[in-house]
C-alpha positions in Angstrom: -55.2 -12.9 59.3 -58.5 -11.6 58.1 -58.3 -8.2 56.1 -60.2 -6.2 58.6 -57.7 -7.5 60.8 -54.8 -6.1 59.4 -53.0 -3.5 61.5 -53.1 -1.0 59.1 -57.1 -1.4 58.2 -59.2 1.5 58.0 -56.5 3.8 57.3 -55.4 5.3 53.6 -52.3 4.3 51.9 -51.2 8.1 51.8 -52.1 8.0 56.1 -50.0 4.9 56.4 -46.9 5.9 54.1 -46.9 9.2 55.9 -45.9 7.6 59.1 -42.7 6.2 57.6 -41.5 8.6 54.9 -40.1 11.2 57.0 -37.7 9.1 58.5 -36.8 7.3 55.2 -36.1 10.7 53.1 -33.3 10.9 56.2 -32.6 7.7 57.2 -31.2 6.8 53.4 -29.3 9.7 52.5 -27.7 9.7 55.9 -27.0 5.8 55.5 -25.8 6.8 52.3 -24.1 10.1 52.9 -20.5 7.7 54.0 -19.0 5.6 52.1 -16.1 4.7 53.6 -18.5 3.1 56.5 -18.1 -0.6 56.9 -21.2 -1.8 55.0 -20.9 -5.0 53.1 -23.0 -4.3 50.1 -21.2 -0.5 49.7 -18.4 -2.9 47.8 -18.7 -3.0 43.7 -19.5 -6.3 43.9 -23.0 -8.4 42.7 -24.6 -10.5 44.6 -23.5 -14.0 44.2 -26.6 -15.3 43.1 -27.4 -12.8 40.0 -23.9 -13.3 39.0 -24.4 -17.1 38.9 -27.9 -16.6 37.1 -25.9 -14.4 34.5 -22.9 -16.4 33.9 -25.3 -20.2 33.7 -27.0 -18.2 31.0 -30.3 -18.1 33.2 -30.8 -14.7 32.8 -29.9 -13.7 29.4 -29.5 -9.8 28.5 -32.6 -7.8 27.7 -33.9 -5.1 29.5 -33.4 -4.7 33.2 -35.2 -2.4 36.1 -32.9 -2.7 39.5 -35.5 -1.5 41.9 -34.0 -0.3 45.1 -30.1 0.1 42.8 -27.9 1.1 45.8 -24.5 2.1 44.4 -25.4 1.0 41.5 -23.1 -2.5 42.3 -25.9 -4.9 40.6 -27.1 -2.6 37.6 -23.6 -2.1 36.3 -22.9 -5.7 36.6 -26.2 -6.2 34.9 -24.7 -3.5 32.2 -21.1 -4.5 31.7 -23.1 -8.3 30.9 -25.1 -7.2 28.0 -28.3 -5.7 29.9 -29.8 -2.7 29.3 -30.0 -1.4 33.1 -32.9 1.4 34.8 -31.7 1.8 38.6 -34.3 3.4 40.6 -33.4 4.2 44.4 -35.0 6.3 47.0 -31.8 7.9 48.3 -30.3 10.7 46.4 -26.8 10.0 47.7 -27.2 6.2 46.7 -28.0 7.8 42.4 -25.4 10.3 43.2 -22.9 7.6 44.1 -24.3 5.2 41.8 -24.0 7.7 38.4 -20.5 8.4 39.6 -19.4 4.6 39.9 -21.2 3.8 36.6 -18.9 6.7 34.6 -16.4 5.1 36.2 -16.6 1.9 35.4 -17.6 2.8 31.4 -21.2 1.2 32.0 -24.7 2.7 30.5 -26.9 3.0 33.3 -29.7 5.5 33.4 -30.5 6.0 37.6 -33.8 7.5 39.0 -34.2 9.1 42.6 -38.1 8.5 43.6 -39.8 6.3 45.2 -40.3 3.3 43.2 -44.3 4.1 43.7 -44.0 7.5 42.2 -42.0 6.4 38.8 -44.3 6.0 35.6 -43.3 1.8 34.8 -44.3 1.3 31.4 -45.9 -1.7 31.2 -44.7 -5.0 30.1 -41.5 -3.6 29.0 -38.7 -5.2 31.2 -37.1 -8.9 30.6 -35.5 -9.1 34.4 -36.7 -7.1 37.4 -33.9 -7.2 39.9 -34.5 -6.3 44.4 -31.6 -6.4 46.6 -33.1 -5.6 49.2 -35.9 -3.3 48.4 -39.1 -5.6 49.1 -37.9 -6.3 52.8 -37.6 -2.6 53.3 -41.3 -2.3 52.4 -44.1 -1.3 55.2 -46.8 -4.3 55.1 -49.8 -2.1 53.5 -47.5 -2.0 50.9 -46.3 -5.5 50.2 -48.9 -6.3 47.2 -49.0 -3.3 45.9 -45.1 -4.1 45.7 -45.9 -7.2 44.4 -48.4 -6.0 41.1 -45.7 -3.6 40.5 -42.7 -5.6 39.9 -45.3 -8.2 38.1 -46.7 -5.2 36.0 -43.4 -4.5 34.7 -42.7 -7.5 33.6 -43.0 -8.9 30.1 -44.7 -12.3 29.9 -41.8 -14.6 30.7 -40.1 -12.4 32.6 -37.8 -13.0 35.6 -38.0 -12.0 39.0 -34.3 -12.1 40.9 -34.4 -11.0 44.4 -32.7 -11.0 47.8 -34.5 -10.6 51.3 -33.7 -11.0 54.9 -34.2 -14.4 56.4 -35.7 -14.1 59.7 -32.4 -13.9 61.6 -31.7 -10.6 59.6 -34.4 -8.4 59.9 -35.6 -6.4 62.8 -37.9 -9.2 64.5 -40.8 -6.9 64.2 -44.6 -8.3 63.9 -46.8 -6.2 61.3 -48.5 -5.0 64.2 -45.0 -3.9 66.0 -44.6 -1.8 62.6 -47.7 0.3 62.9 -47.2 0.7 66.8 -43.4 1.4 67.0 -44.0 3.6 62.9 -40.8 1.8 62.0 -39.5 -0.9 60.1 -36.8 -1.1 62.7 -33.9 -1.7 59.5 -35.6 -4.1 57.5 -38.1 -7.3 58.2 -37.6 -10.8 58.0 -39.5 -13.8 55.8 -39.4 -17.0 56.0 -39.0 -19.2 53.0 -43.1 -20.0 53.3 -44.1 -16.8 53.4 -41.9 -15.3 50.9 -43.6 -17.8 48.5 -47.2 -17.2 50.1 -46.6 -13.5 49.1 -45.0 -14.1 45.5 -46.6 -17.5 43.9 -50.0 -15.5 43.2 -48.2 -13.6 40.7 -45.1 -15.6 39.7 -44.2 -19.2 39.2 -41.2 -19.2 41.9 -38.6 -21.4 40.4 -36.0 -21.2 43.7 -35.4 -19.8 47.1 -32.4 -20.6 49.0 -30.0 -18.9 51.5 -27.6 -17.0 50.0 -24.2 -18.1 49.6 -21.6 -16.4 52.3 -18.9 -14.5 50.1 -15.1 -13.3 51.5 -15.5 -9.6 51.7 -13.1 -8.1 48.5 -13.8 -11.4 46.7 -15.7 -11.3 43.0 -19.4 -11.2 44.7 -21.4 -10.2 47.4 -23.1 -12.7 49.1 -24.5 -13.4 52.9 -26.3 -15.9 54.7 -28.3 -14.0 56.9 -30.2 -13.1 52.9 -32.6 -15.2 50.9 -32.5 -15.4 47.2 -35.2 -16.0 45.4 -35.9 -16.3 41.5 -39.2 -16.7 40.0 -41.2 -15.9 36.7 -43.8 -14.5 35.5 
């Protein structure tokens, strides 16, 4: 698709975001606001593929941003393995829970409620940049200006871990769907070829595979309806 035939063409970024952040600021901290619902990922648990980065001695401790931190379940894993861990998560009831899980589990991890757009990055500053689940909850307009802020935060070297939906998990929506329905409809799907069409102008991508299916309560999180991908800068 041609630029001037994007969907969103024509149209200011501060236009385009304002058809969706309405329903975000609400639709998070009431998807937040339980958490006793039956979620998979509102467990402690990592994802299965960070912890296996961690524990191969693929990612070695340095200074972490988890972008999109949740409950916090990544970062303090992140923390309690040597990291130095920034969360930042649009719902204030995901930091709220997030702080309160991190005091209890003894872990140092400073958490930010914003929009990952509206936090000063310091440049060049962070050795890992961790998304579960943050990129495929991104309108389309917003995908490479996604993309040259993760890479912007990065030192040289740095490591890109992230998990997205696979097509059979995300909402089936077109880019065009998105701008005529003004949802994301819960999150959109990649395929492996355009998940590296996106990412290889700014990283090296050194994997993507489906992500390992994990027994809820076991050590990590981990389900096959995600990708995982890890690439560097």
């Amino acid at each position: 698709m041609k630029v001037d035939q994007h969907p969103w063409a024509g149209r200011s970024t501060a236009e385009l975001d304002a058809l969706f952040t309405g329903r975000q600021n609400e639709w998070w901290d009431e998807f937040y606001a339980n958490r006793t619902r039956p979620v998979p990922f509102f467990g402690p648990q990592p994802d299965e593929n960070l912890a296996a980065w961690v524990r191969d001695g693929t990612l070695a401790p340095g200074k972490a941003l988890d972008l999109g931190s949740g409950n916090g379940r990544n970062a303090i894993f992140l923390a309690k393995s040597g990291f130095d861990v920034e969360g930042i998560d649009y719902s204030a009831n995901a930091v709220e829970w997030a702080k309160q899980r991190a005091r209890e589990a003894g872990a140092n991890v400073r958490f930010t409620q914003a929009s990952v757009f509206d936090v000063s990055i310091p440049p060049a500053s962070y050795d890992l940049v961790y998304d579960s689940g943050c990129f495929h909850h991104m309108p389309p307009h917003r995908r490479a200006d996604y993309i040259a802020l993760v890479a912007g935060a990065l030192k040289p070297g740095g490591w890109l871990g992230m998990t997205c939906f696979r097509p059979e998990g995300g909402s089936g929506l077109s880019d065009e769907e998105v701008y005529e329905r003004e949802t994301l409809g819960g999150g959109l799907g990649y395929t492996e070829a355009r998940l590296r069409e996106l990412w290889s102008g700014a990283f090296t991508i050194v994997g993507v595979r489906q992500m390992q299916e994990a027994p809820q309560g076991g050590g990590v999180f981990g389900k096959s309806f995600l990708w995982t991908m890890l690439a560097r800068k």
